[in-house]
C-alpha positions in Angstrom: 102.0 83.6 51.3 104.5 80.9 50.5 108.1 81.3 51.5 108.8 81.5 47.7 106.0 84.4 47.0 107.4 86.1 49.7 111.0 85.8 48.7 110.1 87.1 45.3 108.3 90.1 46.2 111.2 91.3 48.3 113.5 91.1 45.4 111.0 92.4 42.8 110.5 95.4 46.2 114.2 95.4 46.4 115.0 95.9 42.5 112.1 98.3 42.1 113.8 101.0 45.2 117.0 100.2 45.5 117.7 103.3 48.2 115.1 101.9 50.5 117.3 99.2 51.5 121.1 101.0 51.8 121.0 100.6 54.9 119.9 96.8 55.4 122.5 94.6 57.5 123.9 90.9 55.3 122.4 87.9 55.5 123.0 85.9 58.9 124.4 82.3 58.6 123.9 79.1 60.6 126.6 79.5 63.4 124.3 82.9 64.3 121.1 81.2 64.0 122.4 78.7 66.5 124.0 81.1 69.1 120.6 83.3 69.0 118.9 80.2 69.8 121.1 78.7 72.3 121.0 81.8 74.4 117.3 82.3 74.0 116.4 78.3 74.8 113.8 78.7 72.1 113.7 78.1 68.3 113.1 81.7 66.2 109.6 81.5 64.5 110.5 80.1 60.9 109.2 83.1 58.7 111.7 85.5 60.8 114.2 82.6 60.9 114.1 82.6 57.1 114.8 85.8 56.4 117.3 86.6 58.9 119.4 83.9 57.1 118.4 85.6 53.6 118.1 88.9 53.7 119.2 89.9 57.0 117.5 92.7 58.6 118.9 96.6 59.7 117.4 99.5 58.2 115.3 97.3 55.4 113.1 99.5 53.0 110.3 101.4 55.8 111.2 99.7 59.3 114.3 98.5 60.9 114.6 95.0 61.7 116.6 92.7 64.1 119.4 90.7 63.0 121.2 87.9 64.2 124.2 88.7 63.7 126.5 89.8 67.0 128.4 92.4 65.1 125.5 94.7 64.3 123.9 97.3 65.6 120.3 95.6 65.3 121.9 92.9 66.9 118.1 91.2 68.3 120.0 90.4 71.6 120.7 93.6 72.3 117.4 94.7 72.3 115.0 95.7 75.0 113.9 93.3 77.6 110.1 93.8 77.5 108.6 91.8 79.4 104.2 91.6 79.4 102.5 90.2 82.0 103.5 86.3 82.3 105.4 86.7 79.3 108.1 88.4 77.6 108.6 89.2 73.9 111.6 89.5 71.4 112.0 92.5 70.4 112.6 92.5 66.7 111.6 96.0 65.7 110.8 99.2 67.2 108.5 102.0 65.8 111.1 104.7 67.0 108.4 106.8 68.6 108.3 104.3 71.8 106.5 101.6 70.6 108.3 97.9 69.9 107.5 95.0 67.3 108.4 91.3 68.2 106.9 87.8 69.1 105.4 87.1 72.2 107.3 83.9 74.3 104.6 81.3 75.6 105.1 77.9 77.1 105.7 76.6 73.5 107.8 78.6 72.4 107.7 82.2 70.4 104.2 82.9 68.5 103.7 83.3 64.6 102.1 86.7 64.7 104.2 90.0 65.4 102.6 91.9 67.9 102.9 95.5 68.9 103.8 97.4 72.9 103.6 100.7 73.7 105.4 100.9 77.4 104.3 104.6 77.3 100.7 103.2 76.9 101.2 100.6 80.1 102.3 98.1 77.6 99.2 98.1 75.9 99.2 95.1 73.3 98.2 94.5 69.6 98.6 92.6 67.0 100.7 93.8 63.9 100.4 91.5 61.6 99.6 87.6 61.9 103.0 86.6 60.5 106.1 88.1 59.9 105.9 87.9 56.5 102.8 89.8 56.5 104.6 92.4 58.6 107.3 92.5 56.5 105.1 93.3 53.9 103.3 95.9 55.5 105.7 98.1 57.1 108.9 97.4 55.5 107.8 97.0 51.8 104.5 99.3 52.1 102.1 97.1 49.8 
């Protein structure tokens, strides 16, 4: 899905159940983007980079999603540490039953796909989707 298609079907999502997304958080800007960065010592995968800085992230239609934004509640700093073996992952969702969304951190930096711990499960791993906007699409906008 192109970053256009994707764009469009949010909006068409957005315009079709407006009381899905009450609760999403604004759009972060640049100066967020950087400090997340900065403090992480990693560049944000581009899909979640993307619509961070357009559509922002909170409560957003069937999941909640990680901002970048310090002042919010879904601030994606201020989530849980998880950390998987070698490696760690960013946290930028959470099932609220347990389980936790986010991108795994290798040697080159955060993957593509969003994949999916259970701690309760002996961080047990999967993959959720192969991109974030795929997993966007499937749990947030439910197509």
């Amino acid at each position: 899905m192109t970053t256009d298609q994707f764009d469009d079907l949010v909006r068409d999502t957005i315009a079709g159940k407006r009381a899905w997304f009450e609760g999403a958080e604004p759009p972060a800007n640049a100066d967020d983007l950087a400090k997340v960065e900065a403090k992480l010592g990693h560049a944000l995968p581009e899909q979640y980079e993307h619509f961070a800085l357009t559509f922002g992230g909170g409560y957003f239609g069937g999941v909640n999603i990680s901002t970048l934004s310090e002042k919010s509640s879904w601030y994606v700093l201020a989530r849980p540490s998880i950390k998987i073996n070698d490696s760690s992952m960013l946290v930028i969702s959470d099932d609220e039953a347990g389980g936790y969304y986010g991108f795994l951190l290798n040697a080159d930096g955060f993957e593509s796909s969003v994949t999916y711990v259970s701690p309760d499960d002996g961080n047990s791993i999967e993959e959720a989707a192969p991109t974030f906007f795929d997993f966007v699409e499937k749990f947030a906008l439910n197509t």
